[in-house]
C-alpha positions in Angstrom: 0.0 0.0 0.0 3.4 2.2 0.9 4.5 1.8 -2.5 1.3 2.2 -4.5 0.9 5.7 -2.2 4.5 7.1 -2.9 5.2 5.7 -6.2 4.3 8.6 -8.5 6.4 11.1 -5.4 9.5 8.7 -5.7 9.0 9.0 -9.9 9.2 12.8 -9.4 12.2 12.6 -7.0 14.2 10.7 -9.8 13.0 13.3 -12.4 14.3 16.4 -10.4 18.0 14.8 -9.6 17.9 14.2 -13.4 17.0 17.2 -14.4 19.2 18.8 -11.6 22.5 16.7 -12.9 21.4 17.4 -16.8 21.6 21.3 -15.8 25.0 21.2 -13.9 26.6 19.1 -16.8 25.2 21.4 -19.5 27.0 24.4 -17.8 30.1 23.0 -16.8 30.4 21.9 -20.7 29.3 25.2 -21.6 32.2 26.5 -19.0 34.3 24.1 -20.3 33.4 24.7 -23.9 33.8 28.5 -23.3 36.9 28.3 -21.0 38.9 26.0 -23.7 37.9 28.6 -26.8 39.4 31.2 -23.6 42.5 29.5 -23.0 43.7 29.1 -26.9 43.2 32.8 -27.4 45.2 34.3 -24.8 47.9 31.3 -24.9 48.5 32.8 -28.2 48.6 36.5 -26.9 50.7 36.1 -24.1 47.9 36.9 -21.4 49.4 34.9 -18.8 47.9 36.6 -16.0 44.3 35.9 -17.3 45.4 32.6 -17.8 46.6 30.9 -14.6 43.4 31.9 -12.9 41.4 30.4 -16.1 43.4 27.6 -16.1 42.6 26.5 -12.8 39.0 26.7 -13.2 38.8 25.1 -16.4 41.0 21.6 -14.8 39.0 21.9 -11.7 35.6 22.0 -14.0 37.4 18.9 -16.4 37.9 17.0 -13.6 33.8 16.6 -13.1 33.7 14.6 -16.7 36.3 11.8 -16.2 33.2 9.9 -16.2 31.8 10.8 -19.7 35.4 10.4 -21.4 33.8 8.0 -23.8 31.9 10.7 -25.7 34.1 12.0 -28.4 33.4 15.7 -27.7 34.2 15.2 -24.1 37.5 13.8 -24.9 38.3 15.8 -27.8 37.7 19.0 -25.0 40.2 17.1 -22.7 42.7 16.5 -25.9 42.9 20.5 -26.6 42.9 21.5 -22.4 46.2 19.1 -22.8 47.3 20.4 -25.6 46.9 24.2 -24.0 48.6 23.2 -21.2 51.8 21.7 -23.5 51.9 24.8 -25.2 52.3 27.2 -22.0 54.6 25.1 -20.9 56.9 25.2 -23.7 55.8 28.4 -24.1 56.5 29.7 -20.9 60.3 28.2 -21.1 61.0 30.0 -24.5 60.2 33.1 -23.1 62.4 32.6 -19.6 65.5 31.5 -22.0 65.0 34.4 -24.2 64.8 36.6 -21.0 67.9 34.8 -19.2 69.8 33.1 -21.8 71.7 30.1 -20.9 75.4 31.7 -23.0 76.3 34.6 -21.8 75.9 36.6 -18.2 74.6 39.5 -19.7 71.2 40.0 -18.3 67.9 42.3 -18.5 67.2 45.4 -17.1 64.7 44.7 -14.7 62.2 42.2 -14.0 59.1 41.3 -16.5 55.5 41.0 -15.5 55.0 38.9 -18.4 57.7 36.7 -16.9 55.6 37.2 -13.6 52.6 36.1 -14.6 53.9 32.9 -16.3 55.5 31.9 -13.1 51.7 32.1 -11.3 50.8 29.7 -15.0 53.9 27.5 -13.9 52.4 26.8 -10.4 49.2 25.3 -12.4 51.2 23.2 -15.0 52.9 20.3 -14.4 56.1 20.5 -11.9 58.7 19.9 -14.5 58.1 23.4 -15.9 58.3 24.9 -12.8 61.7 22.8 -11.8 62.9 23.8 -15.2 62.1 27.8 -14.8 64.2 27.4 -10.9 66.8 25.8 -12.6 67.9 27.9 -15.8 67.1 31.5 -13.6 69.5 30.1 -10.7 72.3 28.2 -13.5 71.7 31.5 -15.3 72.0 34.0 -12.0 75.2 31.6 -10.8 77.5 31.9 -14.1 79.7 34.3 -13.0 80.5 32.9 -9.7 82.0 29.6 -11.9 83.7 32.3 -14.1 85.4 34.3 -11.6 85.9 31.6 -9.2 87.6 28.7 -11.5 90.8 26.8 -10.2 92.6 28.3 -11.8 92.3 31.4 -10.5 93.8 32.9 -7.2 90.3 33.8 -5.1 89.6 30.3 -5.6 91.7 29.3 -2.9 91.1 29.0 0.9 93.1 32.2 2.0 90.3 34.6 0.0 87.2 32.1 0.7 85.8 34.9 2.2 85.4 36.5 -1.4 83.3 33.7 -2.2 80.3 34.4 0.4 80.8 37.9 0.1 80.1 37.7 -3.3 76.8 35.7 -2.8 75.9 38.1 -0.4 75.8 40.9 -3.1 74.1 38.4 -5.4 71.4 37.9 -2.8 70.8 41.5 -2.5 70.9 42.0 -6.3 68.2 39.5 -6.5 65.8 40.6 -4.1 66.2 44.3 -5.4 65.5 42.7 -9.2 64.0 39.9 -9.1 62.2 39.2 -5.8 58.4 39.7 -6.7 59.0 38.2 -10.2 58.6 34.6 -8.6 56.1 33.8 -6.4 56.9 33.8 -2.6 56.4 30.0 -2.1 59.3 29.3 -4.7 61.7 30.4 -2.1 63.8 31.6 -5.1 66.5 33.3 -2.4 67.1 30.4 -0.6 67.0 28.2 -3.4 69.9 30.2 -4.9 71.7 30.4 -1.8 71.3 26.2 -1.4 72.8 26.2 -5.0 75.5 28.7 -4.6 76.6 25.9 -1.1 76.4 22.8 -3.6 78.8 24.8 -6.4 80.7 25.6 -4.0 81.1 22.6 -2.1 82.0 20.8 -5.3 84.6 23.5 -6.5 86.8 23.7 -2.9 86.9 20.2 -2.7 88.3 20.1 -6.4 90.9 22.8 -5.2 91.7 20.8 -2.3 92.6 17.9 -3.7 94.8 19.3 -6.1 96.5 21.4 -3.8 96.3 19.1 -1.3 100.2 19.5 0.0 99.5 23.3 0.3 96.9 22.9 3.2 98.2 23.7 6.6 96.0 23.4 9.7 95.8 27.4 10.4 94.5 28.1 6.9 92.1 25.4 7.3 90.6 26.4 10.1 89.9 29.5 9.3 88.4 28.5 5.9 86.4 25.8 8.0 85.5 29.4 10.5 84.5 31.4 7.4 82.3 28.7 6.2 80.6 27.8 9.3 79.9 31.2 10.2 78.1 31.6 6.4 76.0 28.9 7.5 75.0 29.9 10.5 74.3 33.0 8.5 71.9 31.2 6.2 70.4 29.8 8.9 69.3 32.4 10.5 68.0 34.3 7.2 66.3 31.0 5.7 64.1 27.8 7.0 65.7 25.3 5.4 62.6 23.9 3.6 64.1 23.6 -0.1 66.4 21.2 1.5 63.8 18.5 2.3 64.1 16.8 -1.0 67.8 17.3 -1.2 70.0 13.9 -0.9 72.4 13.6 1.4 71.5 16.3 3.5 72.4 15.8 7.2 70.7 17.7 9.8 72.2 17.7 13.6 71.3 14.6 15.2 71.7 15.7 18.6 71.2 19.0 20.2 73.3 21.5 22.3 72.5 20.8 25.9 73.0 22.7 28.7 74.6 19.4 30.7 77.9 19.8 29.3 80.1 18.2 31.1 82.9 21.0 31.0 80.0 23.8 31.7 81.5 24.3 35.3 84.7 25.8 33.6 82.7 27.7 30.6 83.5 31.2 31.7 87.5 30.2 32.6 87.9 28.8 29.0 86.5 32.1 27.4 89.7 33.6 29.1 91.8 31.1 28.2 91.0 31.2 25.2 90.4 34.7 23.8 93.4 34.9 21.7 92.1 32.2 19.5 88.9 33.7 19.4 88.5 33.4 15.8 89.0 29.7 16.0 86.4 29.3 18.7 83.9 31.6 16.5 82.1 28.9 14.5 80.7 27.2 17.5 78.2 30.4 17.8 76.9 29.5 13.9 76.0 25.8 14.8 72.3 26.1 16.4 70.9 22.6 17.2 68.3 23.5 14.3 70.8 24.7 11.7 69.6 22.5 8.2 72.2 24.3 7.1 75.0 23.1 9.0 78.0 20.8 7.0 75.7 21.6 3.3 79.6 23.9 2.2 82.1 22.7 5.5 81.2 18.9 4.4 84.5 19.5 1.8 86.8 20.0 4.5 86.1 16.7 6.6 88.6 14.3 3.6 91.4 16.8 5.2 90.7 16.6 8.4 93.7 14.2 9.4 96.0 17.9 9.0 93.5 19.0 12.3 94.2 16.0 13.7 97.9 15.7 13.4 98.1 19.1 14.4 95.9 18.6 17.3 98.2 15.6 18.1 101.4 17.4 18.0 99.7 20.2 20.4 98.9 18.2 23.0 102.1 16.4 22.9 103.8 20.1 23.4 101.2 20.6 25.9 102.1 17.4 28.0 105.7 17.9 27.6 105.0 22.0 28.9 103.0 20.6 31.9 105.7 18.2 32.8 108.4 21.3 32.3 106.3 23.5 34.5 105.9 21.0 37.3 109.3 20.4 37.4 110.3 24.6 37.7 107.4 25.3 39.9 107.8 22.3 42.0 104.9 20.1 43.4 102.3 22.2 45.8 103.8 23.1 49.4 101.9 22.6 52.4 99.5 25.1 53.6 99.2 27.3 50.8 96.1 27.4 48.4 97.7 25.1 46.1 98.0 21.8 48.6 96.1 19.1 48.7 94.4 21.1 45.4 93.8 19.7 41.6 96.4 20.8 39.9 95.8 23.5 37.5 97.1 21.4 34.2 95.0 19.4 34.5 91.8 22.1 33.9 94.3 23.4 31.3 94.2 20.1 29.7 90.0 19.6 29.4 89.9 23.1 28.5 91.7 22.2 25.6 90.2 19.4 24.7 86.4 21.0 25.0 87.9 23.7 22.2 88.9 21.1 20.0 86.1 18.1 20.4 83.9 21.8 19.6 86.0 22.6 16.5 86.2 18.7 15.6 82.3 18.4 16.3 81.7 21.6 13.7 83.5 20.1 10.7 82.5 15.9 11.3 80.5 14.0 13.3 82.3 10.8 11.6 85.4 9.7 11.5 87.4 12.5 12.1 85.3 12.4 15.8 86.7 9.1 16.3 90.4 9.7 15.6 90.7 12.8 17.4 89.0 10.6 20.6 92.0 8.2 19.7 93.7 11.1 20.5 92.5 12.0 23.4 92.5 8.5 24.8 96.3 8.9 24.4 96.9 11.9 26.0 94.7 11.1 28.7 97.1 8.1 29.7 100.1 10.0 29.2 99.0 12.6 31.5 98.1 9.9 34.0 101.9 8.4 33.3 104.0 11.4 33.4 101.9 14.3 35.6 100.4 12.4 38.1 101.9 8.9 38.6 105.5 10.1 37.5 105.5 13.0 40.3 104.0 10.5 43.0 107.2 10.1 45.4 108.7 7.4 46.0 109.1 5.3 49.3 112.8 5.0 50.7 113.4 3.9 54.3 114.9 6.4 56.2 114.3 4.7 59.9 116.6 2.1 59.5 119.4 3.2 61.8 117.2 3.2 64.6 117.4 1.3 68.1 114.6 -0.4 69.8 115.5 1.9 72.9 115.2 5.3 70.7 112.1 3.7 69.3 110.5 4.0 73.2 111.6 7.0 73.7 108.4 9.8 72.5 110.3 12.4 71.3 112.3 10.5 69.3 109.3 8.4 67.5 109.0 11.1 64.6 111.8 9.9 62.8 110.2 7.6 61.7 108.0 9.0 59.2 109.0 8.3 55.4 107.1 11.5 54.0 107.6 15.0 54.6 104.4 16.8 55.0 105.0 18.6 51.5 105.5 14.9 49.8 102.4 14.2 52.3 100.5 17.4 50.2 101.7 16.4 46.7 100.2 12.3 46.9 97.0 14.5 48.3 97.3 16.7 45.2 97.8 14.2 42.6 94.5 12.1 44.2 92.4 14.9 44.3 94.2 15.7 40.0 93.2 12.1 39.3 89.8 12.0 41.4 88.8 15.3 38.7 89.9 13.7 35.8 87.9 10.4 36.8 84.7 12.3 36.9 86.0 14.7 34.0 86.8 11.9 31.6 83.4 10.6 32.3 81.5 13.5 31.0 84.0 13.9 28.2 82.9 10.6 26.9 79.2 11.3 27.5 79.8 14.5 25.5 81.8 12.7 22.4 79.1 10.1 21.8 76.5 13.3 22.1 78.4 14.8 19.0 79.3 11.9 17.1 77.6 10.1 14.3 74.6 7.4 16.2 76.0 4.6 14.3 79.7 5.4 15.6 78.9 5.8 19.6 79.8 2.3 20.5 83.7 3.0 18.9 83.7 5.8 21.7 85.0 4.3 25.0 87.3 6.0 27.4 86.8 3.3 30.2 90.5 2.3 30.1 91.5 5.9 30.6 89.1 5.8 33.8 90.7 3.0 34.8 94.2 4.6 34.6 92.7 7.5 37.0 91.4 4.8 39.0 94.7 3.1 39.3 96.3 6.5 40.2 94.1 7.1 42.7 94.1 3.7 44.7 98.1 4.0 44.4 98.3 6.9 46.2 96.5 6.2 48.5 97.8 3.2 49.1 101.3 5.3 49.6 99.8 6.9 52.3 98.7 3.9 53.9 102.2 3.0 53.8 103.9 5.4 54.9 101.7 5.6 58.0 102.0 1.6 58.4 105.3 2.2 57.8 105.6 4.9 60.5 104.4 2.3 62.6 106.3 -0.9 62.5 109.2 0.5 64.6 106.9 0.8 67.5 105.3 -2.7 66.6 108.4 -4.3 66.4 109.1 -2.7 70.1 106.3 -4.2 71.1 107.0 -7.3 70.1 110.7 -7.2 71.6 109.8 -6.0 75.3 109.8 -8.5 78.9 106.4 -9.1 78.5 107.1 -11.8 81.6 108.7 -9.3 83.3 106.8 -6.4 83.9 105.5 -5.9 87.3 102.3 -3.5 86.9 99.8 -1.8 85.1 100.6 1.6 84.0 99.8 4.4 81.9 99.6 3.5 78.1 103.7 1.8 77.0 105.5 4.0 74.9 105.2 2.0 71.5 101.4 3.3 71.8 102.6 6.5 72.5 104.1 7.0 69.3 101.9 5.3 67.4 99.4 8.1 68.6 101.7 10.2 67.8 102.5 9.7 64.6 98.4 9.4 63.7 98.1 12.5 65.4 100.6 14.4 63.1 99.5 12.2 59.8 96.1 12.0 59.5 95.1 15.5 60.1 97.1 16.8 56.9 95.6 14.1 54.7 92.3 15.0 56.0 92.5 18.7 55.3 94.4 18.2 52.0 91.6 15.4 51.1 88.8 17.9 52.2 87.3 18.1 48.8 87.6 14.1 48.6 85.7 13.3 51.7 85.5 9.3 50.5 88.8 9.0 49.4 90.0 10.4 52.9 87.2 7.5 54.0 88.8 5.1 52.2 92.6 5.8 53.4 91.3 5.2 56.7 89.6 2.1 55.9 92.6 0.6 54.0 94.9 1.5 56.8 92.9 -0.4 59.8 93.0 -3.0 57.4 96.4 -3.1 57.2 97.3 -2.3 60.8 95.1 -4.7 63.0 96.2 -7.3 61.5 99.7 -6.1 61.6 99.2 -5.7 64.9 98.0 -8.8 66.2 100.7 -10.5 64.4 103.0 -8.4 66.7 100.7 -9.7 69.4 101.6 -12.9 69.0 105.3 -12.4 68.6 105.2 -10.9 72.2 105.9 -14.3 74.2 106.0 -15.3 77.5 104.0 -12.6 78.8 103.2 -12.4 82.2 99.2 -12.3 83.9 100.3 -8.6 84.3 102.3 -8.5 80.9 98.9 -9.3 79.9 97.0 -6.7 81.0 99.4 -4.0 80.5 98.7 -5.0 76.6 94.9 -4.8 77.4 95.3 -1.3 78.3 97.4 -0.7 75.4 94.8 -2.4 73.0 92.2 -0.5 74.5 94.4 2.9 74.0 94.5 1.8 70.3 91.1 0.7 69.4 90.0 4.4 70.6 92.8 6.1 68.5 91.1 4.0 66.0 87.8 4.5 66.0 88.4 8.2 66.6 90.9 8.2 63.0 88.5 10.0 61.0 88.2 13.3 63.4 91.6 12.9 65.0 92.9 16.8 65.8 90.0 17.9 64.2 87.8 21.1 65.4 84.8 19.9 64.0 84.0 16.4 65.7 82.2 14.4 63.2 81.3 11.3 63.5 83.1 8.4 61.8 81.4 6.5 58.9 79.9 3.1 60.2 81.8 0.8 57.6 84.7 2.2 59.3 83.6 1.8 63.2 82.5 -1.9 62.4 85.9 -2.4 60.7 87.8 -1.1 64.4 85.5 -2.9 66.4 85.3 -6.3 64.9 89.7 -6.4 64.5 90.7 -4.6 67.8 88.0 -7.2 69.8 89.8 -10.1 68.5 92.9 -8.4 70.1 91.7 -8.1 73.4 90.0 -11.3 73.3 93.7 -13.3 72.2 95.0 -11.2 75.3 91.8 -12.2 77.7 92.4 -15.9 76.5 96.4 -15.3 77.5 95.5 -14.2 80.5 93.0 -16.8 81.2 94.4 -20.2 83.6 95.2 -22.6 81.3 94.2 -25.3 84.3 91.7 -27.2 83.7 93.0 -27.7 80.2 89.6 -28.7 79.2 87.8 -25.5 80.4 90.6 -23.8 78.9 90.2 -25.2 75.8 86.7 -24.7 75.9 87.2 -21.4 76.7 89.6 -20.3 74.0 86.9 -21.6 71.4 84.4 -19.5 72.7 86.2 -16.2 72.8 87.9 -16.7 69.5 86.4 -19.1 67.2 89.1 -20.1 65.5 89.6 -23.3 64.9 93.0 -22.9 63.3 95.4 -25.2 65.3 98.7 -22.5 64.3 96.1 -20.1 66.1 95.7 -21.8 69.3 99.8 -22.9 69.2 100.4 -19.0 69.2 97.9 -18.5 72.3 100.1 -21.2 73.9 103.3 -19.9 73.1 102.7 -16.3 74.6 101.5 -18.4 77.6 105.2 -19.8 77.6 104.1 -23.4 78.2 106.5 -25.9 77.7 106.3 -28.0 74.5 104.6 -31.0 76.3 102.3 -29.7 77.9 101.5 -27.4 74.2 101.3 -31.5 72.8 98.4 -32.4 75.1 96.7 -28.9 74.9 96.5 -29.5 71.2 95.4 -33.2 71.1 92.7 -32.0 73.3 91.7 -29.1 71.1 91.7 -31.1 68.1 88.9 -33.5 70.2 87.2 -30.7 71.6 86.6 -28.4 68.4 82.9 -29.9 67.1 81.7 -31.6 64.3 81.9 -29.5 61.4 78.1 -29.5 59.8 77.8 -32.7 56.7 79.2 -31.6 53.7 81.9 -29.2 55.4 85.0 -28.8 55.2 86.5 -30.5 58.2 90.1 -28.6 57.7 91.8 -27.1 60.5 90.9 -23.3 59.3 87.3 -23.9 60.5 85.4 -20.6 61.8 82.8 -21.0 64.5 80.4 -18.7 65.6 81.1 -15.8 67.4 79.9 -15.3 71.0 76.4 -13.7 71.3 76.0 -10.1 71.8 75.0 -10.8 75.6 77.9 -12.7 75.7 80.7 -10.0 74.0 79.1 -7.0 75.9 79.3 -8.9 79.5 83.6 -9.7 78.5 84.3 -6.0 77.7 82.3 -4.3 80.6 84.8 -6.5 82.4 86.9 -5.8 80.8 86.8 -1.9 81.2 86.3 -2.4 84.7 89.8 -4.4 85.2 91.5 -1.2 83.1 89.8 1.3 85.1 90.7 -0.3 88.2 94.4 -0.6 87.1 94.1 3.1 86.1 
């Protein structure tokens, strides 16, 4: 029933949108028609301006009869729109070669509005005319510039390259006074000439180059390479860049300028330091992190670049050897002045130079050239290591050898035992805190080479072995001054060891041998720790490595110091005690400030010096019953090392066969090691329980104090 109603509605529905599409076809053919007889005409008269806006509208109204191609007068209206559009275009680059000839540089008077108008025609034609208009008017407008610049003559070399861009320049101006509203804004005609004037000219210098390739010395490259970079910085700031989007081989900046640069802390010293090569440092303003313009001339210079190189490699190799001179005039840093304890100032002077030159380097390659002149730096990196800081550490001679065990117990005379003088003290201080900054330095330096260099070349950037170096440097000095403060030691140690430990009749104050152990801890550590100041862990780890060194040192003395006496004993408990607080006060020793020590460091003193007083507290201990004795060593120590437990014996001065039974019944007393152990003699037990240690040293303090 729907149907039957709206039947004759839907019938007149189709009629209007018929009638309605008929209409619209008619008059676009009658456009088209109309707009084709239009075109021809003023093709033929020249009336370009009429004709790229009727151009547009008669292949935006063509477009709407794809669909009827397969009439004949359809297509033969398409055939003739071609054909018009054929004709301009040939046209069109008649006229442009008649107004700017290929032969010859002579050209017109002024600008053409015929011209003018036939660029606005180009934009609707096909982009091959338009290419072909951009390319005679800049081959035409660049003529000269291969005339008057050939190889042959002398402007075309580096000395006057600054003829070249200056002469561009002029061009540039020339063009926009003449020429600049001839072509259409969106052309970018400037910029296109300016991109074409950098690809001539690329081409031409490295021509020159390589036939005058012995000619090229590193001062007149780089300031060709300065020149050039600072005319693309130039063109960077007057253009965008965008007719370089479909150039090949163009290479934009792959990573940007940031402000964590790892020399940044010394930016405003190198400006000093380097203001008389100001004109080398220039073309590092030029390079923005956006500059599409950047390496499209300079890209020549980078097959020379092993000339910057080798000159860079014979600089620093002055450099090195005028560090090593200075140090030697100057002398190393004296105590108490400024200069001790500090980084020494080469070494700033080195990364100074080698930001200005990884800056230079970075301007002209990100390749290769980055990569060799890190080679370089890699090398001079280690040689400064070798012959600055390592070569100047001084070396250890014993100078306490003529000394007595009597003078050795005497305080005043204890000091002559130190090996370093407190300037040598200041200099191992100084090179630390030298090789400490160039650690961290080197790392940034690396961080900041693979920044600049090419993605695909980062991995080939690795200074790690340099670090190492540093590292090396650093643990050997300090090591030195772990020495010589172990080695300031070992005369009163070995006093120790040599007293009548069986002999001595009471407890008094602290012996001498502690004494001037004190002493010499008081007078040490205090200038390492003001010279380390801006090393806070290194000074950390000088203590650290020196308890290491003389706990155990100093138990082995322990055990040398046989028969002693119940009171012989204690006497040493006192001393031990003296010590362990020396110790565990190292880090603040003499110090105004009282801070208070790391805990790595306390647990260190702690752990050591109680095994001292507990090898004393077993000495001292009755050694009848043999069985609680035996018991009781195990306890306090546990260490089941028999050599151990002979040593605790020996100091006791028991005679060897009673030692024989003591040991048979250690052996059968230590216990059963857990399945799967090993059963050897070096077997560890565990230590006594906190309730346990705590009850032995309270008293233990109690039995000092009371002595005291």
């Amino acid at each position: 029933m729907v149907k039957e109603i709206t039947r004759d509605i839907k019938q007149l529905d189709h009629a209007k949108r018929h009638l309605t599409t008929s209409i619209t076809t008619l008059n676009h053919l009658h456009m088209l028609a109309g707009g084709v007889d239009s075109l021809e005409a003023m093709t033929r008269k020249r009336q370009y301006g009429e004709v790229a806006n009727l151009l547009q509208g008669v292949v935006n109204v063509l477009e709407h009869f794809h669909k009827y191609m397969g009439i004949p007068q359809i297509r033969q209206l398409s055939e003739r729109v071609k054909a018009a559009q054929s004709e301009l275009g040939t046209q069109i680059l008649a006229d442009f070669e008649e107004a700017f000839p290929s032969q010859g540089t002579k050209r017109p008077g002024g600008p053409s509005n015929v011209l003018r108008d036939a660029c606005l025609v180009a934009n609707v034609l096909d982009p091959r005319i338009k290419q072909e208009i951009i390319k005679k008017f800049i081959r035409q407008h660049l003529s000269e510039y291969l005339v008057l610049f050939q190889e042959n003559q002398d402007v075309a070399w580096l000395d006057k390259i600054d003829r070249r861009y200056a002469w561009i320049k002029r061009q540039l101006v020339d063009y926009e006074e003449k020429y600049g509203r001839m072509f259409p804004e969106e052309w970018c005609m400037t910029e296109r000439i300016a991109v074409e004037f950098c690809h001539i000219t690329r081409v031409e210098l490295a021509k020159v180059m390589r036939t005058r390739a012995k000619e090229i010395e590193v001062k007149l490259l780089l300031f060709a390479i300065q020149r050039t970079t600072n005319f693309e910085g130039l063109l960077a700031k007057r253009f965008t860049g965008c007719t370089l989007t479909d150039v090949p081989g163009q290479k934009r900046p792959e990573s940007p300028l940031e402000p964590t640069n790892p020399f940044s802390e010394d930016e405003a010293g190198e400006e000093v330091s380097t203001e008389k090569d100001e004109d080398l440092a220039k073309p590092r303003k030029p390079k923005a992190p956006d500059n599409p313009f950047h390496g499209i001339v300079s890209k020549c210079f980078e097959p020379h670049l092993y000339v910057y190189i080798e000159s860079q490699d014979k600089n620093l190799g002055e450099l090195i050897d005028r560090f090593v001179a200075d140090f030697r005039a100057q002398g190393p840093p004296k105590a108490g002045t400024e200069e001790g304890g500090a980084v020494l100032p080469s070494c700033a002077d080195l990364f100074v130079y080698y930001k200005k030159c990884m800056v230079q380097c970075s301007q002209l390659s990100t390749g290769e050239p980055m990569i060799a002149l890190t080679t370089i730096f890699q090398k001079f990196l280690r040689e400064y290591a070798w012959k600055i800081l390592s070569g100047n550490l001084p070396k250890s001679s014993s100078n306490s050898g003529g000394l007595t065990i009597s003078s050795l117990l005497k305080e005043k005379e204890g000091s002559e035992a130190a090996k370093f003088t407190v300037d040598e003290l200041c200099l191992i201080c100084s090179i630390l805190s030298t090789a400490e900054y160039c650690l961290a330095t080197t790392q940034q330096l690396e961080e900041k080479l693979k920044e600049k260099v090419d993605k695909v070349l980062m991995e080939r950037i690795n200074l790690t072995g340099e670090m190492d170096t540093f590292s090396t440097v650093i643990s050997n000095s300090i090591q030195l001054l772990v020495q010589d403060l172990d080695a300031a030691c070992d005369p009163a140690l070995t006093a120790m060891s040599k007293m009548p430990w069986q002999s001595v009749e009471h407890v008094g104050d602290q012996s001498p041998y502690v004494t001037s152990i004190i002493m010499h801890i008081k007078q040490n550590v205090p200038i390492i720790r003001d010279n380390l100041a801006s090393t806070r862990k290194y000074f950390t780890q000088f203590c650290i490595k020196f308890t290491n060194s003389f706990i155990p040192k100093f138990i082995n003395h322990l055990f040398r110091c046989k028969p002693i006496s119940m009171v012989g004993a204690e006497q040493l408990l006192l001393d031990t005690h003296s010590l362990k607080t020396v110790l565990l006060d190292l880090p603040s020793i003499g110090s105004q400030v009282l801070r208070k020590a790391p805990a790595s460091y306390t647990k260190i003193v702690v752990k050591g010096m109680t095994r001292a007083e507990m090898i004393l507290k077993v000495v001292m201990a009755p050694h009848e019953p043999p069985v609680v004795f035996v018991d009781n060593y195990i306890k306090l120590l546990a260490d089941g090392n028999p050599e151990t437990f002979q040593k605790i014996l020996d100091m006791k001065g028991l005679k060897r066969s009673e030692q024989s039974s003591m040991l048979e019944l250690f052996r059968q007393r230590l216990p059963t090691p857990p399945s799967g152990a090993d059963g050897g003699p070096s077997l560890s037990f565990s230590a006594p329980t906190p309730e346990q240690e705590s009850s032995r040293i309270r008293r233990l303090e109690k039995l000092i104090k009371k002595r005291l």
